[in-house]
C-alpha positions as CSV (number, residue, x, y, z in Angstrom):
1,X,16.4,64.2,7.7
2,X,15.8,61.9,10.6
3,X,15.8,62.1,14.4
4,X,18.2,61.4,17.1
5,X,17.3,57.9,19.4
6,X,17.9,58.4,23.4
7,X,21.0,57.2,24.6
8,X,20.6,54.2,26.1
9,X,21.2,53.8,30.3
10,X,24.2,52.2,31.4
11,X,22.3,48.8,31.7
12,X,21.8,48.9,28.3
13,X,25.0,49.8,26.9
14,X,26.7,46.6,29.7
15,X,24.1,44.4,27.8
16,X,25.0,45.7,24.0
17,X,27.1,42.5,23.4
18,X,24.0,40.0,25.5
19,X,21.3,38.8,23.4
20,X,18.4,40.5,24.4
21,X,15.5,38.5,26.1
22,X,12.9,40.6,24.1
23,X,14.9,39.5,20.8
24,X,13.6,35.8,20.7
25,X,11.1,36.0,18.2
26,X,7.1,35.8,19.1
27,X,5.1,34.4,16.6
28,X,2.3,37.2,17.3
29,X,3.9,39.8,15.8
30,X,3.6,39.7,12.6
31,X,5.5,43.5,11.8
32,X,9.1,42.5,14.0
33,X,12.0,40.6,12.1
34,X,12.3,37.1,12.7
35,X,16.6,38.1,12.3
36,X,18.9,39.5,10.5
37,X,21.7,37.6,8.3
38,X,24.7,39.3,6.8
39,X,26.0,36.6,3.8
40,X,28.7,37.1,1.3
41,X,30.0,35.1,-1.9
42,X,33.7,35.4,-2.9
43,X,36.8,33.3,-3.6
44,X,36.3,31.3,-0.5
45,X,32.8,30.6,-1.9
46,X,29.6,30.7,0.2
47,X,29.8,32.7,3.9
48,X,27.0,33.3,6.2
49,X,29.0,36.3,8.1
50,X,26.6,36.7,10.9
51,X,23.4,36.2,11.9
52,X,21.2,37.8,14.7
53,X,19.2,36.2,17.1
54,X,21.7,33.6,17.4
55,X,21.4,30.3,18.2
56,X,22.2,29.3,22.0
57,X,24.5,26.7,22.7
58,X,21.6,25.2,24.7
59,X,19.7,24.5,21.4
60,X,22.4,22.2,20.4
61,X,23.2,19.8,22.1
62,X,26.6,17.5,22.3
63,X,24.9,14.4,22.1
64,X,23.5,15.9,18.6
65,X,26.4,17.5,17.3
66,X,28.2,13.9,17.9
67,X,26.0,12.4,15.0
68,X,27.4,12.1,11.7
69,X,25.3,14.1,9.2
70,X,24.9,16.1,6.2
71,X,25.9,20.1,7.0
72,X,22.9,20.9,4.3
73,X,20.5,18.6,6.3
74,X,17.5,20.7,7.8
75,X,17.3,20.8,11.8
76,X,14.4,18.7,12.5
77,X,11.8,19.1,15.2
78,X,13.9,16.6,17.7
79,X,16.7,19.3,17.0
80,X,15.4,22.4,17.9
81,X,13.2,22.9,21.0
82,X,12.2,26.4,21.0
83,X,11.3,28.7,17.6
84,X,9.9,26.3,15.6
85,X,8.5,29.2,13.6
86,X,11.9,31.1,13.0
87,X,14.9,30.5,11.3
88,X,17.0,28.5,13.6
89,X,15.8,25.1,11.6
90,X,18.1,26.3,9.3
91,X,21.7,25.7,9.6
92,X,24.3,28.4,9.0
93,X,25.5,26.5,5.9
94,X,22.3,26.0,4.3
95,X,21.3,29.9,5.0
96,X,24.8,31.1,3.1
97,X,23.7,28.8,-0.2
98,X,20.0,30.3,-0.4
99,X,20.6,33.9,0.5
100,X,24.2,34.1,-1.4
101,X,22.5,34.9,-4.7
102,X,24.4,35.3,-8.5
103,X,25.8,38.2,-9.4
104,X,23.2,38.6,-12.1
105,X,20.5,38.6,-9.1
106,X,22.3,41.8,-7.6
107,X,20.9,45.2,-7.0
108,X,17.3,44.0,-7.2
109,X,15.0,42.7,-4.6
110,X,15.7,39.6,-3.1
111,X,12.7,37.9,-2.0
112,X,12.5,34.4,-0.8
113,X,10.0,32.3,1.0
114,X,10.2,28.4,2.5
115,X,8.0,26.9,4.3
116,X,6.8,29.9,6.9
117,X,9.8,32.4,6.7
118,X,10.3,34.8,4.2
119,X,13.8,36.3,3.7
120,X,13.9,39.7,2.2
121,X,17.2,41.5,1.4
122,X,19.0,43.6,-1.6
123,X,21.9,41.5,-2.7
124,X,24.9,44.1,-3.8
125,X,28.0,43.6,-6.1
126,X,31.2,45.0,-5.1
127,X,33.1,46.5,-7.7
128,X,36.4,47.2,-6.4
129,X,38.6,49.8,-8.2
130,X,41.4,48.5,-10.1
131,X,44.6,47.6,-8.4
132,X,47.5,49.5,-8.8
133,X,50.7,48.0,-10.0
134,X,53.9,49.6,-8.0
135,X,57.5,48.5,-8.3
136,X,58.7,45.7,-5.9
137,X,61.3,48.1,-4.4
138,X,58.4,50.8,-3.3
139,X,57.9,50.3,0.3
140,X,54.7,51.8,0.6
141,X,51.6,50.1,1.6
142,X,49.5,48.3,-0.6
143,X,46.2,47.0,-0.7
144,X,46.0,43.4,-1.2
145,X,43.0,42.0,-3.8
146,X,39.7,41.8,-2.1
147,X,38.2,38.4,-2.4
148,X,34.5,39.5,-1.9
149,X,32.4,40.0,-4.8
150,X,28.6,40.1,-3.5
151,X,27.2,40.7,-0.3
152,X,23.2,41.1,1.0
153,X,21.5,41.8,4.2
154,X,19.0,40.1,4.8
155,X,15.9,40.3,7.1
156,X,14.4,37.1,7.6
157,X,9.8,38.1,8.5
158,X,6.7,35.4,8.4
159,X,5.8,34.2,5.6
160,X,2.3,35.9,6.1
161,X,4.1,39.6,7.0
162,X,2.1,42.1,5.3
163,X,3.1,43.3,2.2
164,X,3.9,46.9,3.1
165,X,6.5,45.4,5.8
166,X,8.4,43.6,3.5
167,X,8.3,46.5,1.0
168,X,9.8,47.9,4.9
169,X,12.3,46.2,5.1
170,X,13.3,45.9,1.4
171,X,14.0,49.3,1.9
172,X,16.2,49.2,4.9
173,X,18.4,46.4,3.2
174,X,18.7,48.6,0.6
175,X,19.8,51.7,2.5
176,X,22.2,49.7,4.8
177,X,23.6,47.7,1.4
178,X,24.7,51.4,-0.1
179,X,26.4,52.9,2.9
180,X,28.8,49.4,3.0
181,X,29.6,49.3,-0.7
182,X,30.7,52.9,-0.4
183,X,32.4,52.4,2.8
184,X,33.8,49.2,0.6
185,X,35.0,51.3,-2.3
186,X,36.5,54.1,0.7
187,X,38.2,51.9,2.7
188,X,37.4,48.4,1.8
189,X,35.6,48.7,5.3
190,X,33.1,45.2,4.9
191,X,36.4,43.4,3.9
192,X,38.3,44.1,7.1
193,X,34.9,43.1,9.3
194,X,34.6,39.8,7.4
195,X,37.7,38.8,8.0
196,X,37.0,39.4,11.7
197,X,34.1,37.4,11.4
198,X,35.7,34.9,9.7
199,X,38.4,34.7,11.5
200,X,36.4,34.3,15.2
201,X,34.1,31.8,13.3
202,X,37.5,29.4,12.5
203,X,38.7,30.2,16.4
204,X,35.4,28.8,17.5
205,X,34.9,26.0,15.3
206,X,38.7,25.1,16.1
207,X,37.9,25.1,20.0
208,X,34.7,23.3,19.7
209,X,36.5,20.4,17.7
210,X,39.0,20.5,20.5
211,X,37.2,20.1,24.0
212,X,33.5,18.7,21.6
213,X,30.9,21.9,23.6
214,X,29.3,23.9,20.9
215,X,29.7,27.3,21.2
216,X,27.8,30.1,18.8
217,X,30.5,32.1,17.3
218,X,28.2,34.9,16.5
219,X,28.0,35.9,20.4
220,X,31.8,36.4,20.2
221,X,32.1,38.9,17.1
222,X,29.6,40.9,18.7
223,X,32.4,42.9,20.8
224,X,35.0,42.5,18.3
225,X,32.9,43.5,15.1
226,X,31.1,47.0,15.0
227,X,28.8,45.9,11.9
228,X,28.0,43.0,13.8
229,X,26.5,45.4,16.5
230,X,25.2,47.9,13.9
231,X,23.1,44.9,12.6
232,X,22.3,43.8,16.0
233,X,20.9,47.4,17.2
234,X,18.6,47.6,13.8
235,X,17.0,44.2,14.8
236,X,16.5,45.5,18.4
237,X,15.1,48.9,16.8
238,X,12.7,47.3,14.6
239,X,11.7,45.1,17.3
240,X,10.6,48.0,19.9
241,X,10.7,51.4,19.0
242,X,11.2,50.9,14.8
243,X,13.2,53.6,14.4
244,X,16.5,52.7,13.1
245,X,19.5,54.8,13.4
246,X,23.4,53.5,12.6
247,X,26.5,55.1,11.7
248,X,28.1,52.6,9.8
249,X,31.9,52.7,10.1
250,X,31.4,55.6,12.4
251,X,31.1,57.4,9.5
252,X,28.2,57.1,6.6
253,X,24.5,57.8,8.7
254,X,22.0,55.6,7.7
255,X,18.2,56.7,9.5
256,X,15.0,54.4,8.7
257,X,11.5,54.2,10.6
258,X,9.1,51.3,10.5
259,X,5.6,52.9,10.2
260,X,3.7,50.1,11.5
261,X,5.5,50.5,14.9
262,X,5.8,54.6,15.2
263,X,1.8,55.0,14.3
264,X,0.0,52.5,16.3
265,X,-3.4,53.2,18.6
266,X,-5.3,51.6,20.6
267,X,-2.6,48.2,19.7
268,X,-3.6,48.6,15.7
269,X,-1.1,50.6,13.4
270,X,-2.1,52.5,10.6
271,X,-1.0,51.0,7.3
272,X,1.3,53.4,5.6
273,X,-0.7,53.6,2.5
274,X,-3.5,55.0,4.7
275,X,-0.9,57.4,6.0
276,X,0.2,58.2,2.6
277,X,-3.2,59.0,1.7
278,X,-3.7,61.3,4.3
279,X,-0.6,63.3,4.1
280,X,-1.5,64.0,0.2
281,X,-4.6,65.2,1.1
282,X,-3.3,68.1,3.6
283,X,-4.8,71.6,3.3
284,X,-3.8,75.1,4.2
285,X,-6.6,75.0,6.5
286,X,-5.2,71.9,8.7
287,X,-2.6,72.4,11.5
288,X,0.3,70.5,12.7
289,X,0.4,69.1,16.5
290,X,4.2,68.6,17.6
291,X,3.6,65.4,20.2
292,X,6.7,66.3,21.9
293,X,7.9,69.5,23.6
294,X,10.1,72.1,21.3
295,X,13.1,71.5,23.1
296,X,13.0,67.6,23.0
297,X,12.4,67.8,18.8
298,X,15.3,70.1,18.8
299,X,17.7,67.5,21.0
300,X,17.0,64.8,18.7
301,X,17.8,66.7,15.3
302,X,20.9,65.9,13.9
303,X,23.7,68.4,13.5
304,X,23.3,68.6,9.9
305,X,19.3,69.6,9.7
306,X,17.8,71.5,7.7
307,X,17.6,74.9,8.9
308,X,13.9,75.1,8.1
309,X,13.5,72.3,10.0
310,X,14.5,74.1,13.1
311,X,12.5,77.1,12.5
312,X,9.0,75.2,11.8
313,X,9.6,73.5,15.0
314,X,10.4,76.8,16.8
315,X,7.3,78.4,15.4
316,X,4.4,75.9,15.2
317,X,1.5,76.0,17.1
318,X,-1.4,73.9,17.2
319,X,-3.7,77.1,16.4
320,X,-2.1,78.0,13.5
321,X,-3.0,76.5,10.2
322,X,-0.2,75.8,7.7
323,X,-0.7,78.7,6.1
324,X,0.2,81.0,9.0
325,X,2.8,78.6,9.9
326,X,4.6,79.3,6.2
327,X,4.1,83.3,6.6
328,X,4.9,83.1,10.6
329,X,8.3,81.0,9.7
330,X,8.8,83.2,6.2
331,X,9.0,79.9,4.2
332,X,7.1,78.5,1.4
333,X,3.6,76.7,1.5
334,X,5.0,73.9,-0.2
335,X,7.9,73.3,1.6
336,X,5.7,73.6,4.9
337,X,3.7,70.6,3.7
338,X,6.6,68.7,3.0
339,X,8.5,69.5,6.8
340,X,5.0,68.5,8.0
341,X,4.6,65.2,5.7
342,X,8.2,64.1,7.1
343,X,7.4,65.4,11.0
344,X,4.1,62.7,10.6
345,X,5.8,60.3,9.1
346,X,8.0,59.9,11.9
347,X,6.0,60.1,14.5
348,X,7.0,63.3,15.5
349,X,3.6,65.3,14.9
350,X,-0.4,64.7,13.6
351,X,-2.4,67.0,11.5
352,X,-5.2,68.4,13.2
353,X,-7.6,71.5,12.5
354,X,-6.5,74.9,14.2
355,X,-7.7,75.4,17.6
356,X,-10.8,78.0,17.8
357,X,-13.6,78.0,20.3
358,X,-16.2,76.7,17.8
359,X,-13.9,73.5,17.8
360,X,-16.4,70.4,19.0
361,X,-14.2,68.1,20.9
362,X,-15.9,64.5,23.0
363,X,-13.9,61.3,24.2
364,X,-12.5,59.6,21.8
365,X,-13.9,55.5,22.5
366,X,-10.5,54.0,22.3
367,X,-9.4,56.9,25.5
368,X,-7.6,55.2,28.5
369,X,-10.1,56.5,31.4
370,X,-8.9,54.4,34.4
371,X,-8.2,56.3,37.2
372,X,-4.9,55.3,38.1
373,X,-3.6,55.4,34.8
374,X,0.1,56.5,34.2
375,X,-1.6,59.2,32.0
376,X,-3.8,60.4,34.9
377,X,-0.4,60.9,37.2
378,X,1.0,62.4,34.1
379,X,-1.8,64.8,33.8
380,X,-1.9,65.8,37.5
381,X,1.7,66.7,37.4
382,X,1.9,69.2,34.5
383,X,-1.6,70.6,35.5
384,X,-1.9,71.2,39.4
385,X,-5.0,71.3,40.9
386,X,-6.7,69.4,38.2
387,X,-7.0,65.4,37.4
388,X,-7.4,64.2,34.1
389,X,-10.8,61.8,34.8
390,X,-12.9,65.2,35.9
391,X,-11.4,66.7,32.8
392,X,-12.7,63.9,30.5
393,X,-15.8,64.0,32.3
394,X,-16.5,67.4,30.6
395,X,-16.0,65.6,26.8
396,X,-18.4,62.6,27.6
397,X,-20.6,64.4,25.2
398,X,-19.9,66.6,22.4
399,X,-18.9,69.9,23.4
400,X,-17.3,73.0,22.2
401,X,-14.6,75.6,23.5
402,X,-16.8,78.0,23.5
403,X,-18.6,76.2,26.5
404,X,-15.9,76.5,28.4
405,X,-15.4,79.9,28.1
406,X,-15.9,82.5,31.5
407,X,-15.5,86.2,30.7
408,X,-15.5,86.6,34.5
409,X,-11.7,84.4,34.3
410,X,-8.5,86.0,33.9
411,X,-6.9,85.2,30.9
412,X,-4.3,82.2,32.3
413,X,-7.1,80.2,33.1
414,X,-8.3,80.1,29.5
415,X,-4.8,79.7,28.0
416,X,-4.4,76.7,30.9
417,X,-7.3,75.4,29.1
418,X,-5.8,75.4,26.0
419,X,-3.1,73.7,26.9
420,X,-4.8,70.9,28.4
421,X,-7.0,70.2,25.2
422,X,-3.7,70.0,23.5
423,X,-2.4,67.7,25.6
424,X,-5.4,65.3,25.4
425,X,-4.7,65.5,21.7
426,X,-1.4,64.3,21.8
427,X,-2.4,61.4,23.4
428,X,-5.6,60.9,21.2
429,X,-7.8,61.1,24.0
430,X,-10.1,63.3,22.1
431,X,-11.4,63.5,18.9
432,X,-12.6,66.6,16.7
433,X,-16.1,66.4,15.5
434,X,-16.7,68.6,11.7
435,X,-20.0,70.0,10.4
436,X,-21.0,67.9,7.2
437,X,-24.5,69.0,5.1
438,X,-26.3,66.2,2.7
439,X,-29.3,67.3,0.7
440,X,-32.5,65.0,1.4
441,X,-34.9,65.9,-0.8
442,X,-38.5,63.9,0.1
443,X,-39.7,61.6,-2.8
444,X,-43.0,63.0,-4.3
445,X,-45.6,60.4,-4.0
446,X,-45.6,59.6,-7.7
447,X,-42.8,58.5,-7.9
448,X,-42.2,54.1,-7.1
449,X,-40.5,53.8,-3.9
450,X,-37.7,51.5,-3.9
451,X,-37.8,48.2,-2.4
452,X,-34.8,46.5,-0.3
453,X,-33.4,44.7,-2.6
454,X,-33.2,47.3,-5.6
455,X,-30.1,49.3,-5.7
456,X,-29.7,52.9,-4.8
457,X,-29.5,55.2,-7.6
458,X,-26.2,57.0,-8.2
459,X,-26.5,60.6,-6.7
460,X,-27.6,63.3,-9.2
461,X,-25.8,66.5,-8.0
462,X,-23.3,67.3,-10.6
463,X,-19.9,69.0,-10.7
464,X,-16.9,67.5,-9.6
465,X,-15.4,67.1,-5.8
466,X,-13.7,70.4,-4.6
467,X,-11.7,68.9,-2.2
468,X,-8.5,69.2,-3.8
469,X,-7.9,72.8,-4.8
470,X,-6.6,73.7,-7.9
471,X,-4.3,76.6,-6.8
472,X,-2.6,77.1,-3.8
473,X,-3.1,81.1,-3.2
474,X,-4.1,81.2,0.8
475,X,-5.3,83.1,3.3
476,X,-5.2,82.9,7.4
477,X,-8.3,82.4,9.5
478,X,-8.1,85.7,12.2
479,X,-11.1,84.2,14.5
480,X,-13.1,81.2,15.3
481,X,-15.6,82.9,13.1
482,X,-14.3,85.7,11.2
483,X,-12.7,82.8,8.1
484,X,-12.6,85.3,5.5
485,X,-9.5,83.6,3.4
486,X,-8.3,83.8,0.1
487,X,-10.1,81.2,-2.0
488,X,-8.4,79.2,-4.4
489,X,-9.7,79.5,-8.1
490,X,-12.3,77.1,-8.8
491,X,-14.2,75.8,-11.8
492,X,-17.1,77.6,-12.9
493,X,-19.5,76.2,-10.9
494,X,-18.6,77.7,-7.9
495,X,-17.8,80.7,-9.3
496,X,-18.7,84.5,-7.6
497,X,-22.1,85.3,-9.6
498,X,-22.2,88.7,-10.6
499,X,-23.3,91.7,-8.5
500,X,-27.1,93.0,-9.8
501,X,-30.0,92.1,-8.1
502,X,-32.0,89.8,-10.0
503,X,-30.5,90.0,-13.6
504,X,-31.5,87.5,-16.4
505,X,-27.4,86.3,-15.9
506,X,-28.0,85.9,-12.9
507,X,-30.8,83.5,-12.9
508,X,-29.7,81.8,-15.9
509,X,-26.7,81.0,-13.8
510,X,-28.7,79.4,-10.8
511,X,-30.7,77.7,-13.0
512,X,-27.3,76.3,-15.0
513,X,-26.4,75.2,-11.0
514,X,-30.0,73.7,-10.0
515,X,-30.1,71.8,-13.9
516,X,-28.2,68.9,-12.3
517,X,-31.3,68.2,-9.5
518,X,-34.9,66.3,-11.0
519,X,-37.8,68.4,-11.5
520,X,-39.3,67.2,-8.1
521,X,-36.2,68.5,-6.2
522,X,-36.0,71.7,-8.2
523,X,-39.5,72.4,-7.4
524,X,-39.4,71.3,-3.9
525,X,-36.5,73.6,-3.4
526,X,-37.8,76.4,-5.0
527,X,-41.1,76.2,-3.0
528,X,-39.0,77.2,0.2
529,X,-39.8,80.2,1.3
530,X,-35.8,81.0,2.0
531,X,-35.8,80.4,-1.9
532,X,-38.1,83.5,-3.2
533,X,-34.7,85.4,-1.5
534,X,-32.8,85.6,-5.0
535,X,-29.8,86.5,-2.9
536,X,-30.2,83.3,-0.9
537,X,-31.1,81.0,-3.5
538,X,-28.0,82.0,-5.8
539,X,-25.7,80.9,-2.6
540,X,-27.8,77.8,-1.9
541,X,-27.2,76.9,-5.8
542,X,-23.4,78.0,-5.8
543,X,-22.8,75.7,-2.4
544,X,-25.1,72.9,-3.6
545,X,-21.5,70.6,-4.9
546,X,-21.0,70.9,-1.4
547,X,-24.0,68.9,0.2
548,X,-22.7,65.3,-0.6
549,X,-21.7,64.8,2.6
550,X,-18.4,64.8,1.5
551,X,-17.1,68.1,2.6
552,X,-17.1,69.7,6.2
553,X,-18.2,73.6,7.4
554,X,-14.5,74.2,7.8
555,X,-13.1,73.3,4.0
556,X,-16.6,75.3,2.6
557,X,-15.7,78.2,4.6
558,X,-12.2,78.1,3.2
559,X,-13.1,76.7,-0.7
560,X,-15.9,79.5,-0.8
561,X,-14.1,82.8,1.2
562,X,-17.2,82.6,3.6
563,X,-17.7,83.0,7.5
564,X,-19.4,80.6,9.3
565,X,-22.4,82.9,10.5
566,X,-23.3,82.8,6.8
567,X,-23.2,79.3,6.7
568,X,-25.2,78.2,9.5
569,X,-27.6,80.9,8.5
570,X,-28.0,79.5,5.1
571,X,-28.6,75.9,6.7
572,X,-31.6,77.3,8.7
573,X,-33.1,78.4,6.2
574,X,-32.9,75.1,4.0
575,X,-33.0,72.9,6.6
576,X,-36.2,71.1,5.4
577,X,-34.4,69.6,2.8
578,X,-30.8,69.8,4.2
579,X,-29.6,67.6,6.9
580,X,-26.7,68.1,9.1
581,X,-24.1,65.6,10.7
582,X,-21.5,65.4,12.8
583,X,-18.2,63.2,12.3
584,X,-15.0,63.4,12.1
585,X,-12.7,64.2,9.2
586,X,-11.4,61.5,7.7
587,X,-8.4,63.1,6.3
588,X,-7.0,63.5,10.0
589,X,-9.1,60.5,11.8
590,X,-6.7,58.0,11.3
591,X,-4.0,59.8,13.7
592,X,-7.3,59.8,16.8
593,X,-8.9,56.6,16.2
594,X,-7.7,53.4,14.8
595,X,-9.2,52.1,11.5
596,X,-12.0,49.4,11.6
């Protein structure tokens, strides 16, 4: 599953056969291809097919190309006045006999690095079917014997490119490698373009002999070549947008998207294994925030999408949690989580929590506030009568819906509202704020105090982190405050403790909970006066996994089948020894503020 590109203007499509002046490479960016090389090895030996940027005519000049010297001889820093840093010190020659690997190197990863480039690629053997002998007399076609045995696409990055972009781009060589070796095996497809190729590269060598002007080659199989323009419109993909989308041979559909372009705030990206991370750790309790309108995610689906697809689009809403988003769309949990994985991934949607009026919101520190933004005229258009630097005014500090809330207002006004917040989301203008509890029990004075430099000891409270549910049996939140879902089963320790009163099980059970805490906090806890409640203390001691700071109001609401009135009322009455923060969650942080 991918998504459709815009068409391009009709600039763009007069300049398709042009280099592009954004496609000379900038040393800054470390996550853009340096080019792209297409080589082969065959019968006629060593070919580089076509490479992209290619080298102007300007670069190489006559007075230079009159000298008598070794083809394998590298371009030297008289040669070459601009991209020093690229690949253009390397002749086309000397690229074909380092990238043109053995036959035993094929359908592996090709990685190579000199000096401060680093070409990548997936070097693929051609195994054309057998022949078939036919009688002399038969006057049907034949094929003739293809004299290509290995190709690779190559992508040529810095020597210093992160890891995870060359792993990138690995990947994309890859894809693009197995759509021409079936488009080989079809219709011997890459054999009829390299000829091309070949053939335009003799024309131009011929004429350059002739009248002694060098000319590039490459810029002339660009409107004779359609893999030479399906290479050239990756490059310029990767280079902007990073989404990649060819139809090699008009035919085989071959979709890939550069993660380090599509999630990027505040001008840092996220690194995908940070993504990764935070995909795996989705919940039923989360929500998914399209960031473009329905009917723009429909237009850019291809024809062939998955029907489910097209129906999670058409229901989601950003106060729905998954869970109602799988019952709403009458699909399965799983496969919502996996349509929502693959909507993130591309760019097409963040995870958030569900909308409710007990939601604190405040303005995110990386939010554009200038007053003459583009975002500000956005803003003003889809919401008349209001400007977006009054509306951020109201999020300096954090607030909650509920603030905002008039009973005296008719309905619109408050769905208006809604809308707004959601659109300040989509633009990461705001960020959501979660309830997290730590227990802070104070030392007793008999015990040493730690100095500075002694270490902290390792925390005491027991049991193991509920984050991650064991089961995935789900409910659906009906209010801001009425959470009563389904819990997932849990280990013992947070198990229901029996109905009674104050039974011997009962308290051998909160005492079984409270055995992981010193004396000195058992008995400071148990001097509470919340704690003579035996009611109250057997919920303190069921929730106490909970106060590591690790898990917010929301996720012990949903873990524990509780409302958040209970809750709250519970911290009040611990709150000498529990204290309360406020941050965000970092399971959906990384989509509203970039990572330090």
């Amino acid at each position: 599953m991918m998504f459709n590109t815009v068409a391009g203007s009709p600039e763009d499509r007069q300049s398709m056969y042009s280099q592009s002046p954004n496609s000379v490479y900038r040393t800054g960016d470390k996550t853009s291809p340096i080019s792209v090389i297409l080589v082969s090895s065959g019968s006629r030996g060593n070919k580089l097919l076509f490479r992209y940027p290619f080298q102007r005519a300007a670069e190489c000049p006559s007075s230079l190309a009159a000298k008598q010297r070794s083809p394998y001889a590298l371009l030297t820093t008289g040669d070459v006045v601009e991209d020093l840093d690229g690949d253009s010190r390397f002749s086309d020659i000397i690229l074909a006999t380092i990238l043109a690997t053995k036959s035993e190197m094929c359908g592996k990863k090709f990685e190579l690095k000199i000096d401060n480039v680093r070409f990548v690629g997936h070097p693929t053997l051609l195994q054309h079917p057998s022949i078939v002998q036919v009688s002399k007399t038969d006057p049907s076609p034949k094929r003739e014997m293809p004299t290509m045995i290995l190709f690779s696409v190559v992508f040529a990055l810095r020597a210093n490119a992160d890891p995870s972009v060359i792993s990138c781009m690995h990947n994309l060589s890859r894809r693009i490698a197995i759509a021409l070796q079936h488009e080989e095996r079809r219709c011997q497809y890459l054999t009829r373009e390299a000829k091309l190729m070949l053939a335009v590269q003799d024309e131009i060598t011929t004429m350059t002999e002739t009248d002694g002007s060098p000319r590039s080659p490459f810029r002339q199989i660009l409107p004779k070549c359609k893999l030479a323009r399906d290479l050239k419109e990756a490059y310029d993909s990767l280079c902007t947008t990073g989404v990649v989308r060819l139809h090699i041979n008009n035919w085989l559909e071959v979709s890939f998207c550069l993660p380090h372009k599509i999630h990027r705030i505040g001008g840092a990206y996220i690194p995908p294994e940070a993504l990764e991370r935070s995909l795996k750790a989705i919940r039923p309790y989360h929500a998914l925030l399209l960031l473009e309108s329905e009917k723009a995610l429909l237009g850019q689906l291809p024809l062939d999408c998955s029907p489910a697809m097209v129906r999670l689009i058409k229901t989601c809403s950003a106060v729905k949690n998954l869970q109602q988003l799988a019952q709403d769309a009458d699909l399965a949990l799983l496969q919502i989580f996996q349509i929502a994985a693959h909507l993130v991934y591309w760019g097409k949607a963040i995870i958030i929590y569900p909308l409710c009026e007990n939601n604190v919101y405040m303005l995110s520190p990386h939010a554009n506030i200038c007053l003459y933004s583009s975002l500000a005229e956005q803003f003003a258009q889809q919401f008349a009568g209001h400007d977006l630097p009054s509306m951020l005014a109201k999020f300096s500090l954090p607030v909650s819906l509920a603030e905002f809330r008039n009973p005296l207002e008719a309905p619109a006004q408050e769905a208006q509202l809604i809308q707004m917040v959601v659109w300040m989301l989509q633009r990461r203008l705001l960020i959501q704020l979660h309830t997290y509890v730590c227990l802070l029990v104070a030392p007793s004075e008999d015990e040493p105090r730690l100095r500075d430099e002694d270490p902290l000891p390792a925390a005491r409270v027991g049991g193991r982190s509920l984050s991650t549910p064991s089961a995935l049996s789900f409910g659906s939140p009906t209010s801001s405050d009425d959470m009563t879902l389904t819990s997932p089963s849990m280990d013992n320790s947070s198990a229901e403790l029996l109905p009674g009163g104050d039974s011997p099980l009962n308290k051998r059970m909160t005492e079984t909970l409270l055995a992981s805490l010193s004396e000195h906090e058992r008995q400071v806890i148990l001097n509470i006066p919340a704690a003579q409640n035996p009611e109250d203390l057997r919920m303190f001691a069921r929730l106490l996994h909970y106060f590591r700071g690790h898990h917010h109001l929301e996720e012990i609401m949903y873990n524990e089948n509780m409302r958040r009135s209970q809750l709250k009322t519970l911290f009040d009455k611990f709150r000498s020894v529990l204290v309360v923060t406020n941050h965000e969650d970092p399971i959906i942080s990384i989509f509203q503020s970039p990572m330090e």
